[in-house]
MIMIZA-362885 format. One record per residue (C-alpha): residue in three letters; x, y, z. Coordinates in steps of 0.5 Angstrom, whole numbers. Example, Ala and Ser with C-alpha at 12.3 -4.5 7.8 and 13.67 -1.06 7.14 Angstrom:
% residues 2
[site ala,[25,-9,16]],
[site ser,[27,-2,14]],
This chain:
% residues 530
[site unk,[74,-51,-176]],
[site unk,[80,-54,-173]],
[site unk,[79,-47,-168]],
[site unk,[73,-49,-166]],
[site unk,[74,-56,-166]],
[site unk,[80,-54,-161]],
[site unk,[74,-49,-157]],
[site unk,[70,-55,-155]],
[site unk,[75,-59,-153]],
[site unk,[77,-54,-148]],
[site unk,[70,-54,-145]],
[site unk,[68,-57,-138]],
[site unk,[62,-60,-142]],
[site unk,[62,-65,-146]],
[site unk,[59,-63,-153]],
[site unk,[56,-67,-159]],
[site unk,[52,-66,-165]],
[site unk,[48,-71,-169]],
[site unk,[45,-69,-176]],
[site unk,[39,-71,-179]],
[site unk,[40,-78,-179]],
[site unk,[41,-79,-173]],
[site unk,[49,-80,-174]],
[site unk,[55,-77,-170]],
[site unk,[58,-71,-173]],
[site unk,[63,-68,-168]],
[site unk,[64,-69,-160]],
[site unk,[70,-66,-156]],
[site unk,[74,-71,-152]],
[site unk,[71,-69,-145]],
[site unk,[64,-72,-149]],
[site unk,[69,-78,-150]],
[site unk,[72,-79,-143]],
[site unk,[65,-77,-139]],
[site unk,[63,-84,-142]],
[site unk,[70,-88,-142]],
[site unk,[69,-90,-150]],
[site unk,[73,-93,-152]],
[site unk,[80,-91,-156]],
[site unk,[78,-90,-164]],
[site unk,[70,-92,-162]],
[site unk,[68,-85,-164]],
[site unk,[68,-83,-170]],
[site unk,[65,-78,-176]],
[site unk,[58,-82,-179]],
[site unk,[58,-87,-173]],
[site unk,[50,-88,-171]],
[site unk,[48,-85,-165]],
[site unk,[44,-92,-164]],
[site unk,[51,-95,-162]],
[site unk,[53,-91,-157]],
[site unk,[46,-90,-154]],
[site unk,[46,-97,-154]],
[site unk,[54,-98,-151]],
[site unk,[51,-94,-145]],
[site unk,[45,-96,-144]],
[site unk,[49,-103,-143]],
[site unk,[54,-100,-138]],
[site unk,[48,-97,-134]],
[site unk,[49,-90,-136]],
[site unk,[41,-90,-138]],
[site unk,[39,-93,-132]],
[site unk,[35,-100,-130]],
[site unk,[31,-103,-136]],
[site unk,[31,-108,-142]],
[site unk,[37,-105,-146]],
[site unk,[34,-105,-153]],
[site unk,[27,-101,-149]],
[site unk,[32,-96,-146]],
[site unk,[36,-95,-154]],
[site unk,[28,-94,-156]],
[site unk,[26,-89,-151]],
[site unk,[32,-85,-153]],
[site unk,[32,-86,-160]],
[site unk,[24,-84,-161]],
[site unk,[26,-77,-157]],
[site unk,[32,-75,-162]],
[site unk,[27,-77,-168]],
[site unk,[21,-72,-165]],
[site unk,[26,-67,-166]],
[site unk,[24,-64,-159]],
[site unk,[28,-61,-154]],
[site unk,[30,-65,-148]],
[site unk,[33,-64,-141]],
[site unk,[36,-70,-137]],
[site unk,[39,-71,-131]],
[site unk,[43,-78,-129]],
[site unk,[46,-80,-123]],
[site unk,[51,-85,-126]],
[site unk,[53,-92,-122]],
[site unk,[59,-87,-119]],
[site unk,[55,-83,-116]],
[site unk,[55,-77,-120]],
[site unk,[50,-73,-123]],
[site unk,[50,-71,-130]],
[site unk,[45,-65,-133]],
[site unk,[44,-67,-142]],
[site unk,[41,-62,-144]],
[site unk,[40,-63,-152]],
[site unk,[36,-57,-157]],
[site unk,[35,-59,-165]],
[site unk,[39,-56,-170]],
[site unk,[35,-52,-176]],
[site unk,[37,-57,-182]],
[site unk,[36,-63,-176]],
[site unk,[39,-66,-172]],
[site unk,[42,-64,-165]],
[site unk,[47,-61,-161]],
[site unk,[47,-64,-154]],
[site unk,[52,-62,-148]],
[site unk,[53,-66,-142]],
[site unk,[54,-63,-137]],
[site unk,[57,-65,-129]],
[site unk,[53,-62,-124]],
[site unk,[54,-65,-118]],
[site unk,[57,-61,-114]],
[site unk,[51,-56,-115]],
[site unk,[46,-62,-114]],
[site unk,[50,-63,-107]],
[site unk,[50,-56,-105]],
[site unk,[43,-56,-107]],
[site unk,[41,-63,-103]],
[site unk,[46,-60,-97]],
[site unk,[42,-53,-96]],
[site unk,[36,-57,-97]],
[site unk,[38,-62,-91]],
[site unk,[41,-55,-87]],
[site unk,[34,-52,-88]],
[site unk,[30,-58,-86]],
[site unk,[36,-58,-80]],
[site unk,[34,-50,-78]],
[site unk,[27,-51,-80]],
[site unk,[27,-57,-75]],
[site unk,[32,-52,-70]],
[site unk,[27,-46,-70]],
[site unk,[21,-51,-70]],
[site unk,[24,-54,-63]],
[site unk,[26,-47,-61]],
[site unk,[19,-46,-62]],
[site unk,[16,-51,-58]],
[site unk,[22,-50,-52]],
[site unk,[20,-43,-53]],
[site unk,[13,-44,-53]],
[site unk,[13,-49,-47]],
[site unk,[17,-43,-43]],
[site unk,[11,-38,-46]],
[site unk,[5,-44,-43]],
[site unk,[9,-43,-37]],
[site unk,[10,-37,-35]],
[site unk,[4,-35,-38]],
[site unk,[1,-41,-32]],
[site unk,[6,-37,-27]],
[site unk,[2,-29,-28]],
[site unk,[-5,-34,-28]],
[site unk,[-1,-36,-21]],
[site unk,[2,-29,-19]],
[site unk,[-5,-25,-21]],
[site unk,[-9,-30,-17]],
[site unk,[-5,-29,-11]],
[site unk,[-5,-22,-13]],
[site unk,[-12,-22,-13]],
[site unk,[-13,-25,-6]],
[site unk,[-8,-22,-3]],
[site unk,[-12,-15,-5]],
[site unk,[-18,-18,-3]],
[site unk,[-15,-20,4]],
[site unk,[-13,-13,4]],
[site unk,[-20,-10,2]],
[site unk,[-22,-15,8]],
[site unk,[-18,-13,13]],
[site unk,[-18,-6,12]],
[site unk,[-27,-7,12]],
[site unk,[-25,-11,18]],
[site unk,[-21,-5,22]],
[site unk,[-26,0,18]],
[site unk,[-32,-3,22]],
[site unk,[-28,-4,28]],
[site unk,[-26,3,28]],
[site unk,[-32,6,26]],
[site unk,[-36,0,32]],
[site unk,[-32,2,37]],
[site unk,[-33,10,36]],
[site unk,[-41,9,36]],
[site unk,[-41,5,41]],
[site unk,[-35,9,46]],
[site unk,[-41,16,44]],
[site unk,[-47,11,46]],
[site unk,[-43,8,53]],
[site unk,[-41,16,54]],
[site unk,[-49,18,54]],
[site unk,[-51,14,61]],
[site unk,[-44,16,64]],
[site unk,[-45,23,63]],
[site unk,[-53,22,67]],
[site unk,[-49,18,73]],
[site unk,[-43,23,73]],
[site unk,[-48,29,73]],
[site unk,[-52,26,79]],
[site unk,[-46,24,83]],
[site unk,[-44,32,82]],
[site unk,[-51,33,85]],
[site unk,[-49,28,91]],
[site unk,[-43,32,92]],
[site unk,[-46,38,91]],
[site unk,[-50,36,97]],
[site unk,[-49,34,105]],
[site unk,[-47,27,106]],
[site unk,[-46,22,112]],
[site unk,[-39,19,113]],
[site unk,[-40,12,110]],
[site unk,[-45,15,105]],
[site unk,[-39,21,103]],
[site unk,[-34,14,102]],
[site unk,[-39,10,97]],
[site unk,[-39,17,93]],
[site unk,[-32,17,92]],
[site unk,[-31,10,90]],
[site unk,[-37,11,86]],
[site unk,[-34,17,84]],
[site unk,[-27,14,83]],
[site unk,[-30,8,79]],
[site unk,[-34,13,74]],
[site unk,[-27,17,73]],
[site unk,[-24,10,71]],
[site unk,[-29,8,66]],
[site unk,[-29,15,63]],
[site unk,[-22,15,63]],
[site unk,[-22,8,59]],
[site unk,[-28,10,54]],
[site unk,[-25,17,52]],
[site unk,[-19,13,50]],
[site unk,[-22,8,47]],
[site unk,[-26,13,42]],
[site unk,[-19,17,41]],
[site unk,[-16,11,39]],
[site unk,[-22,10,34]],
[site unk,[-22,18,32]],
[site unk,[-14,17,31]],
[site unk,[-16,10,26]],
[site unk,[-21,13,23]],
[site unk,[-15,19,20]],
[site unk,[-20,24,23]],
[site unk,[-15,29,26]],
[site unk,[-11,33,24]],
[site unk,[-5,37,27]],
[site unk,[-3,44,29]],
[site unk,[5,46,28]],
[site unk,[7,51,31]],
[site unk,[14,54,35]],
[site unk,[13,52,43]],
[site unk,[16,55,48]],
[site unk,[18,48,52]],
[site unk,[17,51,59]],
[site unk,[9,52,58]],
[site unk,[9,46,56]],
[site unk,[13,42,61]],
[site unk,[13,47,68]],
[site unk,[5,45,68]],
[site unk,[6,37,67]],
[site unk,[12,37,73]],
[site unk,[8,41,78]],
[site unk,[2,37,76]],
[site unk,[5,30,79]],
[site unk,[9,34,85]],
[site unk,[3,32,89]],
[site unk,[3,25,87]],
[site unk,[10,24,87]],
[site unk,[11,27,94]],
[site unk,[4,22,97]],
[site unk,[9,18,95]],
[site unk,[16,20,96]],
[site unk,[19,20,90]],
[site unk,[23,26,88]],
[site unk,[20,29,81]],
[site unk,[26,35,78]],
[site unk,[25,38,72]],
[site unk,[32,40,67]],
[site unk,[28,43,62]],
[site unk,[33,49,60]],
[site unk,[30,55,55]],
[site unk,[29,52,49]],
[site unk,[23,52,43]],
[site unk,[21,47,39]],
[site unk,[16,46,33]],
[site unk,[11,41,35]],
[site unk,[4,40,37]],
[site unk,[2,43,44]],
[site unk,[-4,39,44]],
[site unk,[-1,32,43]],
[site unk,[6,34,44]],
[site unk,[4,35,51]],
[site unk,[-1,29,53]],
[site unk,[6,24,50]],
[site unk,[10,27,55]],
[site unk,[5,27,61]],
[site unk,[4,19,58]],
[site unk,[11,19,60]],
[site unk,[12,23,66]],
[site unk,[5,19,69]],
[site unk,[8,12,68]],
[site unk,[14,14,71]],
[site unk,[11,16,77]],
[site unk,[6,10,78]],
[site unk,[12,5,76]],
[site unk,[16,8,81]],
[site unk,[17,5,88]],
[site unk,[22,10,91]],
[site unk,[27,14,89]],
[site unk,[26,20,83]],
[site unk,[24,22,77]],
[site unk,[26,27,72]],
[site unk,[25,30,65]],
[site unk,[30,33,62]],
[site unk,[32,36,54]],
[site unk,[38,35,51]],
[site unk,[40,40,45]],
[site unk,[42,36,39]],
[site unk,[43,38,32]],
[site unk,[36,39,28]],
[site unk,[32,36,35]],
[site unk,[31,37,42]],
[site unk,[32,30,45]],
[site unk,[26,30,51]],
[site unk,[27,24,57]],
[site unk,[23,22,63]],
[site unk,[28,18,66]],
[site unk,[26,14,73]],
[site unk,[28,9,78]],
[site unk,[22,5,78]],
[site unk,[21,-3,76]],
[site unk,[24,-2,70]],
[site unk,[22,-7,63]],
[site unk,[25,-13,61]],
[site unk,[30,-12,55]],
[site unk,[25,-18,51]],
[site unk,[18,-14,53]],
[site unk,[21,-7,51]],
[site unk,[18,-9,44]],
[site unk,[11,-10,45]],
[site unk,[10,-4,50]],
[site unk,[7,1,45]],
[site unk,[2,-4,43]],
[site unk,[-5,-4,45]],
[site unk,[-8,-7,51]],
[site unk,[0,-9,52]],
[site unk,[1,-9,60]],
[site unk,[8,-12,64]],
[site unk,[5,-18,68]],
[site unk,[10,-16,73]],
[site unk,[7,-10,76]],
[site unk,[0,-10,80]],
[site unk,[-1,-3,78]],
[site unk,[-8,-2,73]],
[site unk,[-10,-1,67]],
[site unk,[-12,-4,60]],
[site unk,[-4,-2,57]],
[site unk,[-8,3,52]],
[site unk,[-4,9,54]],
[site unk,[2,8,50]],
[site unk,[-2,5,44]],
[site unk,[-6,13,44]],
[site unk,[2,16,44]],
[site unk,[4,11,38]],
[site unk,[-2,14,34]],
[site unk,[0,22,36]],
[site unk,[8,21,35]],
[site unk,[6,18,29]],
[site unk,[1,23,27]],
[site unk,[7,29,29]],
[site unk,[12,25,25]],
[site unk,[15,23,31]],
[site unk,[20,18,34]],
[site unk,[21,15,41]],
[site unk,[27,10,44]],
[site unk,[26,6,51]],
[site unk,[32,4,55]],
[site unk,[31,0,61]],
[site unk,[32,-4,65]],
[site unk,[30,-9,70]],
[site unk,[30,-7,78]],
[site unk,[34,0,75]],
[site unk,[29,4,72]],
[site unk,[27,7,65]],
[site unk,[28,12,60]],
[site unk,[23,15,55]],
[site unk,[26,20,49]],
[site unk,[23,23,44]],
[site unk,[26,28,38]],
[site unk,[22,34,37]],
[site unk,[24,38,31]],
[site unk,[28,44,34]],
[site unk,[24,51,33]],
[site unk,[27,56,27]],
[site unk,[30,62,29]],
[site unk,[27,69,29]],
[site unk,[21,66,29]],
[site unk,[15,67,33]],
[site unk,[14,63,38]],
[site unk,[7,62,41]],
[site unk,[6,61,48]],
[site unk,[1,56,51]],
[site unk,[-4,58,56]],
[site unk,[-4,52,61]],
[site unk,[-11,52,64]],
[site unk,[-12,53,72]],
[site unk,[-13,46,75]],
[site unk,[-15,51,82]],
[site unk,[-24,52,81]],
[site unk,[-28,56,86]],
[site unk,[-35,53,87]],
[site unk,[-38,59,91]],
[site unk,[-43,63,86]],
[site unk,[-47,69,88]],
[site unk,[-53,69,82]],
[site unk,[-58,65,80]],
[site unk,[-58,64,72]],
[site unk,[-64,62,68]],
[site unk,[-62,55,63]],
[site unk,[-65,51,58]],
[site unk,[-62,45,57]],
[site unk,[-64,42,50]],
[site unk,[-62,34,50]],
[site unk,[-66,28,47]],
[site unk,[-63,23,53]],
[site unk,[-69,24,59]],
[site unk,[-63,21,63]],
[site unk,[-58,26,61]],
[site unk,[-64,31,62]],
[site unk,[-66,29,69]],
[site unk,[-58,29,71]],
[site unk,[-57,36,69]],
[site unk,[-63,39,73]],
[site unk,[-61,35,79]],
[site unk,[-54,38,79]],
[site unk,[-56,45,77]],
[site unk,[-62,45,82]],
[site unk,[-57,43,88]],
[site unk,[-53,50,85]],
[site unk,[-59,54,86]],
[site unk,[-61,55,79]],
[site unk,[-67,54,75]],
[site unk,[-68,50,70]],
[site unk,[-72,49,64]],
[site unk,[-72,41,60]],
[site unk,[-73,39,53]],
[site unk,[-72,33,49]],
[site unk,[-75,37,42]],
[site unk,[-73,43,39]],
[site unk,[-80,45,37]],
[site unk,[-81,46,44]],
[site unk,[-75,51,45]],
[site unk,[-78,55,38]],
[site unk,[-84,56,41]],
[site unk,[-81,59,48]],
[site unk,[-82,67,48]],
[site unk,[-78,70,53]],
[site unk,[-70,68,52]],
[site unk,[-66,64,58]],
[site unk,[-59,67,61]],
[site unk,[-56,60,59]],
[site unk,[-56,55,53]],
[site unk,[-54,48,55]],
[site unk,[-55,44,48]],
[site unk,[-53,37,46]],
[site unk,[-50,36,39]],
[site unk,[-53,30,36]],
[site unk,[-61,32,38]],
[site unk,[-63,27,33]],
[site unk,[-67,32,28]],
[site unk,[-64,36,23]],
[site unk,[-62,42,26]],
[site unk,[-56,40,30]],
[site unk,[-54,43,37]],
[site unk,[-49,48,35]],
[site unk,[-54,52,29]],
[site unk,[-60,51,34]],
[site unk,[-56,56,39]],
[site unk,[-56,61,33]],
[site unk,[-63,60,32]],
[site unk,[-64,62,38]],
[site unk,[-59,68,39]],
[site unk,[-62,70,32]],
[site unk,[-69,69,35]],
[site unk,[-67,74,41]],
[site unk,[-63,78,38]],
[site unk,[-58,77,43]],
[site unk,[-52,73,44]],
[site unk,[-54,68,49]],
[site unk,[-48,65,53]],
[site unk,[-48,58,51]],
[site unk,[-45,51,52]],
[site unk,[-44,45,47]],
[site unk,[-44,39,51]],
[site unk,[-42,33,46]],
[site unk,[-39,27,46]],
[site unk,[-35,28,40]],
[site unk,[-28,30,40]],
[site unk,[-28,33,33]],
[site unk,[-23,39,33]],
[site unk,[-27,42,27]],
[site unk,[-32,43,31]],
[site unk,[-29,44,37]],
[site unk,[-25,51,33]],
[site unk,[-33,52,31]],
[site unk,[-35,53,38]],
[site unk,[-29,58,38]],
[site unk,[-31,62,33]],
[site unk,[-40,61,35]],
[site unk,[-38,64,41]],
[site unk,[-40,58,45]],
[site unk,[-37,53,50]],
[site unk,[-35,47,48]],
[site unk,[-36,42,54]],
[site unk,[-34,34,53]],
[site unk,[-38,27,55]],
[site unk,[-38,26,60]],
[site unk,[-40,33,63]],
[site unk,[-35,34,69]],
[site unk,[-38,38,75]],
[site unk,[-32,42,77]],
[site unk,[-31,45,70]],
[site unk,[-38,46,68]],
[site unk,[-40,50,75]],
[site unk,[-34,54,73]],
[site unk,[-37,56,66]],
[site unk,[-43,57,70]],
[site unk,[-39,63,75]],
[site unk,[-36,66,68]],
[site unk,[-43,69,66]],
[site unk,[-45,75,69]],
């Protein structure tokens, strides 16, 4: 006993045992100096009524009449039901009273001080509020954030939207642009091909002095408005992405030779000298294309110079020929040089004509070759103009250009039997004209059922692409070669500079001849038949 007695005392909680008739039978002394009893207060038998009642007088069972709170407590320990209680004395502290009935009545009651757990408990409870009003606040901030980037994307995607929507309609814009300009360039073309044929026939027959001077300028003025609309309608086939280039190794002497000796003459009409430096070099480019930029660059050298020289020369680099004009003409200014390349861009100082379309046309052909030029100039010094061409591979095949002959001679001593298959009347009419001058015959038609029905073949086809039925111009000469069983020598006359239909002459057999016709190159055909 005296062991267990020792025990309890030991304990943290205080600890006390009442029996059955509500008296005091044991305690330890943390019991005793948990509600500050007096000295000799406690002792064996003393009733548990006195102690209630000396707490409940020292405030230790809370706010209330003394003799109630006594009552209260008193009724639980006679119904001998378990209780738990937790107290916060005037101190502040915070103690659990846990009692439980004994078997044979009464109870055993521990009170424990839990205070320190109470306040860990109210602190997690503040730190949970703390960080649920953090995450809360965070939450806000971010979805204050989230609003307005998701406000942002809204903007973004709506700029976005419109900018694609400008694009689409900037694009639908160049696109009708493109595709207007090239249907107007081929109807503009028609009439104009009808007015240089009929000057063809002017020519072709004796005329006064005054009358011949008309024609040249009519002549002239008809050059000048082909020249003008046949680039307009490349410049519209180049928009369009309608061409495709040919790469193949080059002999640069038959590309260039030519373009020198082509502007001798109008060099010299003009004292100017035109020198070539051109050495033995092969580069891999387009012919075609290659060699209408550098006649570009040559012509403009010549018609922007007033005395002086010209001179096109090659320079070997590393992996490219470096290809310059270089002339003593008016030379452009350093802050114009910019803008030369852009369309119907023209220096004011200069009283030579033109629309300023002829640099726009080689920007389109350097580009499409994966080229680039360079200009250096200068003001009453002069210019040049370079372009790099990748360098031909070696131990390659070099191709060589076959440069036509601007020489034509116009006599002819046999008369040829031609049809001519167009929907225009004018162009019809035009043709007849010209052909008849050159002592041949000539028979007209505007409908292919027409030519079907004609029953002995003709020495010549002259046939119109776009007819305006269903059968083009090329497959109505292969109707009528099938019809006669014959190759019948055949020109295609076309507006459209397509170079698929252009190599489709070559393979039919056929000639192609542009609109608007050229007389020279048309009578040269005609001498070619036998």
């Amino acid at each position: 006993q005296n062991l267990l007695f020792v025990s309890m005392d030991n304990l943290a909680q205080g600890i006390s045992v009442i029996d059955k008739d509500l008296q005091l039978v044991a305690w330890n002394k943390t019991y005793a100096e948990l509600y500050h009893y007096p000295d000799n207060f406690l002792k064996v038998g003393i009733p548990i009524e006195n102690l209630i009642r000396f707490n409940a007088q020292n405030g230790e069972c809370g706010f209330g009449d003394v003799e109630t709170l006594v009552q209260k407590r008193l009724t639980h320990l006679r119904n001998a039901s378990q209780h738990r209680f937790l107290r916060r004395r005037a101190n502040g502290r915070v103690i659990e009273m846990l009692g439980n009935p004994l078997p044979e009545g009464g109870f055993v009651t521990s009170f424990t001080d839990v205070t320190e757990h109470i306040e860990s408990q109210i602190a997690l409870k503040e730190a949970n509020i703390d960080l649920q009003n953090r995450v809360q606040a965070r939450s806000d901030e971010v979805k204050s954030v989230n609003q307005e980037l998701i406000q942002e994307i809204n903007r973004r995607a709506k700029a976005e939207l419109e900018l694609i929507k400008a694009k689409a309609e900037a694009e639908k814009a160049n696109h009708t642009k493109t595709e207007f300009l090239a249907l107007a360039s081929h109807d503009i073309l028609q009439p104009l091909n009808a007015a240089r044929l009929y000057l063809g026939a002017l020519e072709a027959a004796p005329l006064e002095s005054a009358t011949q001077t008309i024609v040249d300028k009519l002549n002239a003025s008809v050059q000048s408005t082909e020249t003008l609309i046949s680039t307009l309608l490349e410049i519209a086939r180049f928009d369009q992405g309608a061409i495709n280039p040919v790469l193949i190794d080059i002999h640069l002497n038959d590309l260039l030779l030519p373009i020198i000796n082509e502007f001798c003459v109008i060099a010299e009409n003009k004292n100017l000298q035109l020198k070539g430096n051109i050495g033995n070099h092969k580069v891999h480019s387009d012919p075609l294309y290659l060699r209408r930029i550098i006649q570009n660059f040559v012509s403009n050298a010549v018609k922007y110079t007033q005395q002086g020289k010209v001179l096109v020369c090659c320079r070997k680099r590393k992996d490219y020929l470096l290809i310059q004009v270089w002339d003593t003409g008016v030379g452009i200014p350093e802050q114009e040089q910019g803008h030369i390349f852009d369309d119907f861009y023209r220096w004011q100082n200069t009283n030579e004509e033109g629309l300023g379309l002829g640099l726009g046309l080689v920007k389109r052909m350097q580009n499409l070759l994966g080229l680039t030029s360079e200009v250096k100039s200068k003001v009453n010094v002069g210019s040049c103009f370079s372009i790099k061409v990748p360098l031909a591979k070696e131990k390659t095949l070099v191709e060589k250009i076959t440069v036509p002959s601007t020489q034509t001679t116009f006599e002819t001593n046999h008369q040829l039997l031609a049809w001519c298959i167009d929907d225009d009347p004018n162009n019809l009419d035009a043709m007849k004209s010209l052909l008849e001058r050159w002592q041949h015959h000539i028979l007209c038609f505007t409908k292919i059922t027409e030519v079907l029905e004609q029953t002995q073949p003709p020495d010549l086809l002259l046939v119109d692409f776009q007819l305006g039925q269903h059968l083009d111009g090329l497959a109505l000469i292969q109707t009528m070669r099938d019809k006669f069983d014959r190759t019948i020598p055949a020109v295609l006359i076309t507006a459209m500079r397509d170079p698929k239909l252009i190599q489709d002459c070559k393979e039919s057999g056929v000639h192609y001849l542009p609109k608007p016709v050229k007389p020279a190159k048309l009578r040269s055909i005609l001498q070619s038949i036998k």
